[in-house]
N, C-alpha and C positions, 0 to 999 in steps of 0.2 A: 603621897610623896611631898607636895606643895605644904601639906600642913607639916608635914616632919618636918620640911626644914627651918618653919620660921619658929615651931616650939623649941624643938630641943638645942640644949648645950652645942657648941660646935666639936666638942672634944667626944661627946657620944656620939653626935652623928655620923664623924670621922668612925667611930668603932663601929657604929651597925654597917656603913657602907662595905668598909674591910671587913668584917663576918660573912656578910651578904656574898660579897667576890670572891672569894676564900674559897666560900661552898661550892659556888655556882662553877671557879676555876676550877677545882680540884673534881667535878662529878663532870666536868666536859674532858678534863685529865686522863680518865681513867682507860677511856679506850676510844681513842682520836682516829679517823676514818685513815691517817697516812702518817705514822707517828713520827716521822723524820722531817714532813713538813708540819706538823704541829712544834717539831722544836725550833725550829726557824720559826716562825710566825711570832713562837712565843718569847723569842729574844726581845722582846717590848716591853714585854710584862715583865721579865726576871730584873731590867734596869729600870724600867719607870716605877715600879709599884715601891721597890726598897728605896728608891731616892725619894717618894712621898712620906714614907715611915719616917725614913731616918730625921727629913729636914722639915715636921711637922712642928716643931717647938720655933723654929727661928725664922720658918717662912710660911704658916699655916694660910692654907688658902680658906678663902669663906665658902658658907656652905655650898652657894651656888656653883664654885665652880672643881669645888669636888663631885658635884654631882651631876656636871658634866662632863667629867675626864672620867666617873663610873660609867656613865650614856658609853661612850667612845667605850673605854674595855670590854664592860660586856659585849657588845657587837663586835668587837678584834675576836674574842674568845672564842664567839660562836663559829665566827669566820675560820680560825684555825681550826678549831674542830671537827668541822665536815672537808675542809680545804676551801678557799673563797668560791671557785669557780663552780662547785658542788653541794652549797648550802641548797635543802631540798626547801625551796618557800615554795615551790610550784607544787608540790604532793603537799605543802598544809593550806595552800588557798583554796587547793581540789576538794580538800576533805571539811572543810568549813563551808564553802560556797558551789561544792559540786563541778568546777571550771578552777584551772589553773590559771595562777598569773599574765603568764607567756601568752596562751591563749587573749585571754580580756585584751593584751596591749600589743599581740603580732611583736615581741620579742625573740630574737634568734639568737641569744646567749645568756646566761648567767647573769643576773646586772648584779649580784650582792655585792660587790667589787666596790662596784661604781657608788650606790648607797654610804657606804663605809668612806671612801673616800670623800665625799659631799661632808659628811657629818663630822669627817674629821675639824675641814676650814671650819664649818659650824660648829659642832663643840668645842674646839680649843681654841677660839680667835677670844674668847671671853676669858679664860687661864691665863691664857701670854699675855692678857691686855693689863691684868693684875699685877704680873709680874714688873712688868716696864714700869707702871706707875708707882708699886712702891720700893721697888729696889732699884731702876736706874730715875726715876724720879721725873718721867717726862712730863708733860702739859699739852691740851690744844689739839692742835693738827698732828704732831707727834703722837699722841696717844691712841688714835684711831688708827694711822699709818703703819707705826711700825709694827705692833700685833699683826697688820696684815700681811706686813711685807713677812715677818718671820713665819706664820704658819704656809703664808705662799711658798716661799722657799725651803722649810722643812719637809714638804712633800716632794718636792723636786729633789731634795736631797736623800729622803728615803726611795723614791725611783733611781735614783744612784747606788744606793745599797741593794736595793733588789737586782739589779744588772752587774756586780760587781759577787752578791751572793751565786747568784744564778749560775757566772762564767766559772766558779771556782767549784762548784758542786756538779754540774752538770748535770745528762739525762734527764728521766722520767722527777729526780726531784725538782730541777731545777726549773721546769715546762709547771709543774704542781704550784711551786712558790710563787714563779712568775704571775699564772693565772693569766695569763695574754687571751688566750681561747681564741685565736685565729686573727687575735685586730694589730696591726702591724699598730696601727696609731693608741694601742691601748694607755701606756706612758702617759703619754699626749695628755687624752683626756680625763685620767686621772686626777693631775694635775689641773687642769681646768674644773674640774668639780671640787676639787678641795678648795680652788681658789674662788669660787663660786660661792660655795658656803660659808667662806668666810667673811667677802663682801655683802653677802647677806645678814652674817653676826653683825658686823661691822656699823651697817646701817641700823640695824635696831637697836642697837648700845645708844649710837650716835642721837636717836630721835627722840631718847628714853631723859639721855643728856640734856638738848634740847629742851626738853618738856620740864624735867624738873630745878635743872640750875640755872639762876638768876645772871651768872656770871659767865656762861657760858661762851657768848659772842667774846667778851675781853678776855677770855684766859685762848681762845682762839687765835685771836690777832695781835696777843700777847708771843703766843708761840712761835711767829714770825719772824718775830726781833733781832737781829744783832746781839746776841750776848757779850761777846769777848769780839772787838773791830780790829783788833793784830791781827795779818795774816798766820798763818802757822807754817810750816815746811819749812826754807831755809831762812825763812825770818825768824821762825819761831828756834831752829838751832842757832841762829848768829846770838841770840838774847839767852839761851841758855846755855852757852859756850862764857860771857860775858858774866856769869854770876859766879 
Protein backbone atom coordinates (compact mmCIF):
# COMPACT_ATOMS: atom_id res chain seq x y z
CA UNK A 1 0.00 0.00 0.00
CA UNK A 2 2.94 2.37 1.10
CA UNK A 3 4.44 1.87 -2.28
CA UNK A 4 1.09 2.53 -4.10
CA UNK A 5 0.80 5.50 -2.95
CA UNK A 6 4.07 7.18 -3.68
CA UNK A 7 4.20 5.46 -7.41
CA UNK A 8 1.04 6.08 -8.86
CA UNK A 9 -0.87 9.11 -10.38
CA UNK A 10 -3.23 10.55 -7.84
CA UNK A 11 -6.21 10.36 -10.19
CA UNK A 12 -5.55 6.30 -10.51
CA UNK A 13 -5.16 5.87 -7.03
CA UNK A 14 -8.34 7.74 -6.34
CA UNK A 15 -9.87 4.95 -8.97
CA UNK A 16 -8.22 1.72 -7.45
CA UNK A 17 -9.44 3.04 -3.92
CA UNK A 18 -13.15 3.45 -5.31
CA UNK A 19 -12.96 0.02 -7.17
CA UNK A 20 -11.60 -1.43 -4.10
CA UNK A 21 -14.91 0.06 -1.88
CA UNK A 22 -17.26 -0.44 -4.45
CA UNK A 23 -16.50 -4.14 -4.25
CA UNK A 24 -15.85 -4.65 -0.83
CA UNK A 25 -19.31 -2.14 -0.14
CA UNK A 26 -21.50 -3.91 -2.30
CA UNK A 27 -20.34 -7.97 -1.27
CA UNK A 28 -20.92 -6.71 2.59
CA UNK A 29 -24.37 -5.07 0.86
CA UNK A 30 -25.71 -8.06 -0.18
CA UNK A 31 -26.94 -9.59 3.05
CA UNK A 32 -26.27 -7.46 6.13
CA UNK A 33 -26.88 -9.22 9.61
CA UNK A 34 -29.98 -6.37 10.43
CA UNK A 35 -30.72 -4.80 7.01
CA UNK A 36 -32.52 -1.71 8.61
CA UNK A 37 -29.66 -1.07 10.72
CA UNK A 38 -27.25 -1.40 7.90
CA UNK A 39 -29.39 1.42 6.16
CA UNK A 40 -28.76 3.85 8.91
CA UNK A 41 -25.24 3.10 9.50
CA UNK A 42 -24.95 3.38 5.87
CA UNK A 43 -26.24 7.03 5.79
CA UNK A 44 -22.37 8.05 5.90
CA UNK A 45 -21.52 6.31 3.05
CA UNK A 46 -24.57 7.45 0.63
CA UNK A 47 -23.25 11.47 1.58
CA UNK A 48 -19.63 11.11 2.03
CA UNK A 49 -18.61 8.82 -0.73
CA UNK A 50 -20.68 11.04 -3.67
CA UNK A 51 -19.38 14.45 -2.03
CA UNK A 52 -15.68 12.88 -2.62
CA UNK A 53 -16.67 12.06 -6.33
CA UNK A 54 -18.26 14.90 -7.10
CA UNK A 55 -15.65 17.52 -5.63
CA UNK A 56 -12.69 15.51 -6.65
CA UNK A 57 -11.45 18.03 -9.45
CA UNK A 58 -11.70 21.32 -7.34
CA UNK A 59 -10.79 19.82 -3.80
CA UNK A 60 -8.69 16.64 -4.56
CA UNK A 61 -7.31 15.38 -1.53
CA UNK A 62 -3.59 13.75 -1.58
CA UNK A 63 -3.12 10.48 -1.48
CA UNK A 64 -2.52 10.20 2.08
CA UNK A 65 -5.53 11.17 2.99
CA UNK A 66 -7.67 9.44 0.87
CA UNK A 67 -6.35 6.64 2.08
CA UNK A 68 -7.11 7.36 5.31
CA UNK A 69 -10.83 8.28 4.91
CA UNK A 70 -10.64 4.47 2.96
CA UNK A 71 -8.96 3.01 6.63
CA UNK A 72 -12.20 4.73 8.32
CA UNK A 73 -14.91 3.27 5.56
CA UNK A 74 -13.93 0.09 5.39
CA UNK A 75 -14.15 -0.32 9.21
CA UNK A 76 -17.79 1.71 9.15
CA UNK A 77 -18.79 -0.97 6.52
CA UNK A 78 -17.79 -3.82 8.37
CA UNK A 79 -19.34 -2.32 11.39
CA UNK A 80 -22.69 -1.83 9.59
CA UNK A 81 -22.51 -5.19 8.29
CA UNK A 82 -22.56 -7.45 11.22
CA UNK A 83 -24.14 -4.34 13.37
CA UNK A 84 -21.20 -2.68 15.64
CA UNK A 85 -22.01 -4.33 18.82
CA UNK A 86 -21.95 -7.82 16.90
CA UNK A 87 -18.73 -7.74 14.71
CA UNK A 88 -17.55 -11.47 15.47
CA UNK A 89 -13.53 -10.60 16.09
CA UNK A 90 -13.85 -12.99 19.06
CA UNK A 91 -14.68 -16.29 16.72
CA UNK A 92 -11.70 -14.85 14.19
CA UNK A 93 -9.07 -14.51 17.01
CA UNK A 94 -10.41 -18.18 18.25
CA UNK A 95 -9.96 -19.45 15.13
CA UNK A 96 -6.40 -18.07 14.20
CA UNK A 97 -5.07 -18.27 17.84
CA UNK A 98 -7.31 -20.88 19.39
CA UNK A 99 -8.58 -18.19 22.47
CA UNK A 100 -10.70 -15.27 21.86
CA UNK A 101 -10.07 -11.83 22.27
CA UNK A 102 -12.39 -11.23 25.26
CA UNK A 103 -10.75 -13.94 26.73
CA UNK A 104 -6.73 -12.67 26.40
CA UNK A 105 -8.18 -9.02 27.78
CA UNK A 106 -11.25 -10.06 30.55
CA UNK A 107 -13.42 -7.95 28.09
CA UNK A 108 -17.19 -7.88 28.94
CA UNK A 109 -18.64 -6.36 25.84
CA UNK A 110 -18.15 -5.80 22.20
CA UNK A 111 -15.30 -3.10 22.01
CA UNK A 112 -15.56 -2.77 17.88
CA UNK A 113 -17.47 0.32 18.72
CA UNK A 114 -14.95 1.73 20.58
CA UNK A 115 -11.88 0.85 17.96
CA UNK A 116 -13.95 2.67 15.15
CA UNK A 117 -14.44 5.54 17.10
CA UNK A 118 -10.56 5.99 18.12
CA UNK A 119 -9.64 5.64 14.49
CA UNK A 120 -12.07 7.96 13.44
CA UNK A 121 -10.25 11.22 15.70
CA UNK A 122 -7.27 9.27 14.12
CA UNK A 123 -7.90 9.00 10.64
CA UNK A 124 -9.65 12.17 9.87
CA UNK A 125 -7.71 14.61 12.07
CA UNK A 126 -5.24 14.49 8.98
CA UNK A 127 -8.33 15.25 6.06
CA UNK A 128 -9.82 18.12 8.04
CA UNK A 129 -6.35 19.32 8.64
CA UNK A 130 -5.97 19.62 4.73
CA UNK A 131 -8.98 21.07 4.36
CA UNK A 132 -8.40 24.31 6.85
CA UNK A 133 -4.98 24.72 5.26
CA UNK A 134 -5.88 25.02 1.84
CA UNK A 135 -9.35 26.21 1.70
CA UNK A 136 -9.74 28.49 4.91
CA UNK A 137 -5.97 29.22 4.66
CA UNK A 138 -4.95 28.92 8.43
CA UNK A 139 -1.19 28.91 9.76
CA UNK A 140 0.63 27.93 13.07
CA UNK A 141 -1.24 27.02 16.14
CA UNK A 142 -4.45 27.34 14.10
CA UNK A 143 -3.58 24.42 11.99
CA UNK A 144 -3.15 21.88 14.50
CA UNK A 145 -6.17 23.19 16.58
CA UNK A 146 -8.83 23.65 14.70
CA UNK A 147 -8.58 19.94 12.80
CA UNK A 148 -8.86 19.05 16.36
CA UNK A 149 -11.45 21.02 17.55
CA UNK A 150 -13.63 20.10 14.29
CA UNK A 151 -13.27 16.15 14.43
CA UNK A 152 -13.69 16.63 18.43
CA UNK A 153 -16.83 18.05 17.85
CA UNK A 154 -18.03 16.08 14.71
CA UNK A 155 -18.22 13.09 16.92
CA UNK A 156 -20.23 14.76 19.50
CA UNK A 157 -22.38 15.82 16.85
CA UNK A 158 -22.80 12.46 15.31
CA UNK A 159 -23.75 11.17 19.03
CA UNK A 160 -26.35 13.79 18.58
CA UNK A 161 -27.64 12.26 15.39
CA UNK A 162 -27.50 8.81 16.83
CA UNK A 163 -29.81 9.95 20.02
CA UNK A 164 -32.12 12.04 17.81
CA UNK A 165 -32.14 8.79 15.00
CA UNK A 166 -32.71 6.40 17.85
CA UNK A 167 -35.71 8.55 19.58
CA UNK A 168 -37.44 8.79 16.09
CA UNK A 169 -37.17 5.02 15.15
CA UNK A 170 -37.28 3.40 18.18
CA UNK A 171 -37.31 -0.39 19.63
CA UNK A 172 -35.19 -3.31 18.76
CA UNK A 173 -33.84 -0.87 15.82
CA UNK A 174 -32.95 1.86 17.67
CA UNK A 175 -31.12 -0.34 20.83
CA UNK A 176 -29.20 -2.03 17.36
CA UNK A 177 -28.03 1.50 15.94
CA UNK A 178 -27.39 2.78 19.21
CA UNK A 179 -25.01 -0.07 20.20
CA UNK A 180 -25.01 1.17 23.87
CA UNK A 181 -24.68 -2.62 25.17
CA UNK A 182 -25.60 -1.79 28.71
CA UNK A 183 -22.93 1.43 29.29
CA UNK A 184 -25.17 4.23 30.30
CA UNK A 185 -21.81 6.31 29.69
CA UNK A 186 -21.24 4.79 26.22
CA UNK A 187 -21.71 8.37 24.35
CA UNK A 188 -19.39 9.56 26.77
CA UNK A 189 -16.63 7.65 25.78
CA UNK A 190 -17.02 7.53 22.41
CA UNK A 191 -16.35 10.68 22.20
CA UNK A 192 -13.27 10.51 24.32
CA UNK A 193 -11.64 8.04 22.12
CA UNK A 194 -12.43 9.78 19.01
CA UNK A 195 -10.98 12.73 20.67
CA UNK A 196 -8.08 10.65 21.75
CA UNK A 197 -7.17 9.70 18.48
CA UNK A 198 -7.11 12.62 17.17
CA UNK A 199 -4.73 14.29 19.71
CA UNK A 200 -2.75 11.42 18.97
CA UNK A 201 -3.06 12.40 14.90
CA UNK A 202 -2.40 15.76 16.01
CA UNK A 203 0.84 15.27 17.70
CA UNK A 204 2.41 13.19 14.94
CA UNK A 205 1.55 15.85 12.21
CA UNK A 206 2.86 18.25 14.61
CA UNK A 207 6.49 16.45 15.36
CA UNK A 208 6.78 15.47 11.57
CA UNK A 209 6.20 19.55 11.16
CA UNK A 210 8.72 20.06 13.56
CA UNK A 211 11.33 17.79 12.17
CA UNK A 212 11.15 18.92 8.66
CA UNK A 213 10.23 22.72 8.38
CA UNK A 214 12.70 25.24 9.06
CA UNK A 215 10.16 27.95 9.59
CA UNK A 216 8.18 26.26 11.74
CA UNK A 217 8.73 28.11 15.23
CA UNK A 218 7.95 31.70 13.23
CA UNK A 219 4.92 30.68 11.22
CA UNK A 220 3.83 29.47 15.04
CA UNK A 221 4.32 32.63 16.73
CA UNK A 222 3.25 34.24 13.68
CA UNK A 223 -0.22 32.68 14.14
CA UNK A 224 -0.54 34.58 17.28
CA UNK A 225 -0.62 37.96 16.04
CA UNK A 226 -3.12 40.51 15.89
CA UNK A 227 -4.36 40.55 12.32
CA UNK A 228 -7.00 43.03 12.02
CA UNK A 229 -6.75 45.50 15.88
CA UNK A 230 -10.48 46.98 15.22
CA UNK A 231 -12.68 45.46 17.43
CA UNK A 232 -15.60 44.02 15.52
CA UNK A 233 -19.41 43.74 16.88
CA UNK A 234 -20.77 47.24 17.36
CA UNK A 235 -17.63 48.70 16.20
CA UNK A 236 -17.41 46.84 13.55
CA UNK A 237 -21.34 47.72 12.50
CA UNK A 238 -20.87 51.52 13.44
CA UNK A 239 -17.91 51.54 10.40
CA UNK A 240 -19.95 49.64 8.22
CA UNK A 241 -23.11 51.58 8.81
CA UNK A 242 -20.70 54.68 7.96
CA UNK A 243 -19.57 53.51 4.38
Amino acid sequence: MVALILVTSLQRYRLVLFVIFMVYWVTLAIAPHYRRDWALENLLVFVLVPFLVLTRNKLPFSRLSYTLMFGFLFLHTLGAHYTYAHVPYDAWFETVIGRSLSELTGWQRNHYDRLVHFLYGFLWYYPIREIFLRVADVRGFWGFFLPLDVTMSTSAMFELIEWGAASLVGGDLAAAYLGMQGDTWDAHKDMALASLGALISMIVTMLIMVRLRRDFAREWADSFRVKHPKPLGEEAIKRLSKK
